[in-house]
N, CA and C of each residue as an Amber inpcrd file, in Angstrom:
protein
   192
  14.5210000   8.9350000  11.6370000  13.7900000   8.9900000  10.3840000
  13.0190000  10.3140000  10.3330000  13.1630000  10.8670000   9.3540000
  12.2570000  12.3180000   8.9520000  10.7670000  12.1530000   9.3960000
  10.4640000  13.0400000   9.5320000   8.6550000  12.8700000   9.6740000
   8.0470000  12.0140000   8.2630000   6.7220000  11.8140000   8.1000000
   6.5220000  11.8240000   6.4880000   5.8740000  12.3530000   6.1440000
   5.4060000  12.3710000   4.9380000   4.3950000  13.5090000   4.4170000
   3.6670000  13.0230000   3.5300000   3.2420000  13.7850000   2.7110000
   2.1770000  12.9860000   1.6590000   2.7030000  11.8530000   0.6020000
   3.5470000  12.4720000   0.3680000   3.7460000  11.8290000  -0.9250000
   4.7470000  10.3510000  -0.4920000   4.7280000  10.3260000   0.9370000
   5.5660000   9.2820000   1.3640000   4.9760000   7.9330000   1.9300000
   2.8850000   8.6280000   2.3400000   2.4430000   7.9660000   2.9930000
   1.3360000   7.4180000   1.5770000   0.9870000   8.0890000   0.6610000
   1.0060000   7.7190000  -0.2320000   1.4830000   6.4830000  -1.0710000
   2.4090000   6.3590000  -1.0140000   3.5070000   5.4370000  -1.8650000
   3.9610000   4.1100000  -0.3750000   3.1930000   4.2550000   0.6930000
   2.8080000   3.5440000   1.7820000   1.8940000   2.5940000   1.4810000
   0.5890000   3.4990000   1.0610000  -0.6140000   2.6610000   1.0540000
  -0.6090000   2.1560000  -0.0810000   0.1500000   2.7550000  -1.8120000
  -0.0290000   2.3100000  -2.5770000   0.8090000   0.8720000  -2.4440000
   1.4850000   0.8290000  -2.3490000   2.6500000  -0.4650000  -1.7600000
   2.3490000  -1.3220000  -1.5040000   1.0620000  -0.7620000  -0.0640000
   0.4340000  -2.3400000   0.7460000  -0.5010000  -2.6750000  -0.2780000
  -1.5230000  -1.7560000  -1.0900000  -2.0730000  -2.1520000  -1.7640000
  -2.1520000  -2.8110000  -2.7300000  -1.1500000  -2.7970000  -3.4080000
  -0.1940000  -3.7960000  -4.5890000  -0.0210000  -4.8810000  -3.7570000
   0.6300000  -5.0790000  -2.7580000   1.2710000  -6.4260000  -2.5830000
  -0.0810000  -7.2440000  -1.6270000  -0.8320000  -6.6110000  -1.7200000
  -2.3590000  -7.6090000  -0.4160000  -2.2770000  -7.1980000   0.3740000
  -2.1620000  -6.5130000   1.0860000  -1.6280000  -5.7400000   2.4610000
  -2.9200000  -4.6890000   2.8290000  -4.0910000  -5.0740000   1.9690000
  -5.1160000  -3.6890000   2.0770000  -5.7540000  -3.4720000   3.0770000
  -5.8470000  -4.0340000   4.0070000  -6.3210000  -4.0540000   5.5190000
  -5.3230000  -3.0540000   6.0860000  -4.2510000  -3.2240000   5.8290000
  -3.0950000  -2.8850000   6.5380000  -2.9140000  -1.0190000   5.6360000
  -3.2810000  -0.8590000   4.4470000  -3.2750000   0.2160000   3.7210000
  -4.7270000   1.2750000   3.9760000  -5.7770000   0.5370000   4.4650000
  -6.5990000   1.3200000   4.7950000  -6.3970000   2.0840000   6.5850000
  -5.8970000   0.7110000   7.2400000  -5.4840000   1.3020000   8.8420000
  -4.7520000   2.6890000   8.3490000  -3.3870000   2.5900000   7.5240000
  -2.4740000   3.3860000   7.8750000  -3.1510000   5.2090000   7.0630000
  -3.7600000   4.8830000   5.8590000  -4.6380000   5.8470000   5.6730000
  -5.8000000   6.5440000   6.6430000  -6.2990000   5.2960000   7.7340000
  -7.3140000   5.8080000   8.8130000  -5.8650000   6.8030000   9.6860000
  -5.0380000   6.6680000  10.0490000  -4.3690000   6.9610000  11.0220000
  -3.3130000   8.4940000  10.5090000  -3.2170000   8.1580000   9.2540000
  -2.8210000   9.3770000   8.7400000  -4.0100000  10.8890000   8.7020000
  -5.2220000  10.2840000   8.5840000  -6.1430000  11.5270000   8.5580000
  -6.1700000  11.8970000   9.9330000  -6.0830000  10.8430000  10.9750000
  -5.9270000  11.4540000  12.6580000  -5.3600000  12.3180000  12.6240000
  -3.6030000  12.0520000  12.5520000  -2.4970000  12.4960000  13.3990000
  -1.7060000  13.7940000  11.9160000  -1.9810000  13.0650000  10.7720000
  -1.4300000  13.9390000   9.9480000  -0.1680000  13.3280000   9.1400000
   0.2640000  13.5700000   7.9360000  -0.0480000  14.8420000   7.2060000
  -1.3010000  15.1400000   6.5540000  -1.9100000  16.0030000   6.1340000
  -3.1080000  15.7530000   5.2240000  -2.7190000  15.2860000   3.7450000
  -3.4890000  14.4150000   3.4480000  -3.5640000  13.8000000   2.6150000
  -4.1850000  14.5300000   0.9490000  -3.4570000  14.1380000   0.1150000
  -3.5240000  14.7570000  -1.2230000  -4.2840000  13.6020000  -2.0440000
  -4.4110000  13.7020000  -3.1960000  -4.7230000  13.1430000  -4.4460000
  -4.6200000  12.0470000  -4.4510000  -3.1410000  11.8190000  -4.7010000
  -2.7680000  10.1100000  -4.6680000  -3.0600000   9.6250000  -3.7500000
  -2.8380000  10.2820000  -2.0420000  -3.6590000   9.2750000  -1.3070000
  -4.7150000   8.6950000  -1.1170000  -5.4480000   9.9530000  -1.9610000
  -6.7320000   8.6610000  -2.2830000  -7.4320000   7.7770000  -3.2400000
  -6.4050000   8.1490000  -4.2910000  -6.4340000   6.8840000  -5.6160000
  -5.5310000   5.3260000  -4.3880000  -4.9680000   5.7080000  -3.5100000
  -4.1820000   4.7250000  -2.9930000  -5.0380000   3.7920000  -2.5690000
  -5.6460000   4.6480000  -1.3720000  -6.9480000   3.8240000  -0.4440000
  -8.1370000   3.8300000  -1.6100000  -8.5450000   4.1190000  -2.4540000
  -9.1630000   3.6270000  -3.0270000  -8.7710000   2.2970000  -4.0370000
  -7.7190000   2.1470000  -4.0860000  -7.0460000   0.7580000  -4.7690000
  -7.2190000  -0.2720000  -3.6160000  -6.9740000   0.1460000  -2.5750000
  -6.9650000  -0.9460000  -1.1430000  -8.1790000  -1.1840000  -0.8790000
  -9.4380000  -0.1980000  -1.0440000 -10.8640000  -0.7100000  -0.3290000
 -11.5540000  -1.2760000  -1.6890000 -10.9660000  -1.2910000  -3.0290000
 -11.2540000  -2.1040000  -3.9520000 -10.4470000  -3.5180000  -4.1900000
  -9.7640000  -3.3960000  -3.5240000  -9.5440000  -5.0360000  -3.2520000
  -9.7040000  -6.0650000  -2.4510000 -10.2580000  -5.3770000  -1.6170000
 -10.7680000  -5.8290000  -0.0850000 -11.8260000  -7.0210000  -0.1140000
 -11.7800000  -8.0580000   0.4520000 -12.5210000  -9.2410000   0.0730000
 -13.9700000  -9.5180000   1.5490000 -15.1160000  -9.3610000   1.0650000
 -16.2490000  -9.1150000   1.7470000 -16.7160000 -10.4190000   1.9420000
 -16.8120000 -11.1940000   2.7000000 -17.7130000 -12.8480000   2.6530000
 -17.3270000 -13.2640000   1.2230000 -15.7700000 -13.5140000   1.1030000
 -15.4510000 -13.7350000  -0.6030000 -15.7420000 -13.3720000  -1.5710000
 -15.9690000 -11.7140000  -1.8330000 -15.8980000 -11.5960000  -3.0830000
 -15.2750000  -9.9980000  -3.1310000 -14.5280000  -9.8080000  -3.9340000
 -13.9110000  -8.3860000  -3.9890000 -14.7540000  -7.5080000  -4.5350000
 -14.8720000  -6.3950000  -4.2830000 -15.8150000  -5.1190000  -4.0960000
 -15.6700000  -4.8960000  -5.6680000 -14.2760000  -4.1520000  -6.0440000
 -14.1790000  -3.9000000  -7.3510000 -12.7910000  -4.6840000  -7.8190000
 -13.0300000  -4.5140000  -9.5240000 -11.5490000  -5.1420000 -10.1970000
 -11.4960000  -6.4620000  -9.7370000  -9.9880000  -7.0930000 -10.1870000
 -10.3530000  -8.4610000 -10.1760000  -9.8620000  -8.8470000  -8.8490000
């Protein structure tokens, strides 16, 4: 498999983030700023869709 890059890890987190997976969309965003690629634009409308859905002692941060 190719390396990935932005626009791949992007469309990663947006993915998990759509389907409930936002635990799992914020890890892979933590791990992408480690190791790389750097992250653009959409990646962070992405993780910001994932840490707004994120459920705190039951209740979601933002949106429904």
């Amino acid at each position: 498999m190719p390396p990935r890059d932005a626009t791949t890890s992007s469309a990663m987190i947006l993915g998990l983030a759509k389907n409930g997976k936002n635990g799992m969309g914020v890890e892979l965003f933590m791990s992408i700023e480690k190791r790389g690629p750097r992250p653009n634009a959409v990646t962070f409308v992405g993780v910001l869709t994932a840490y707004g859905k994120i459920k705190i002692f039951g209740v979601t941060l933002m949106g429904r």
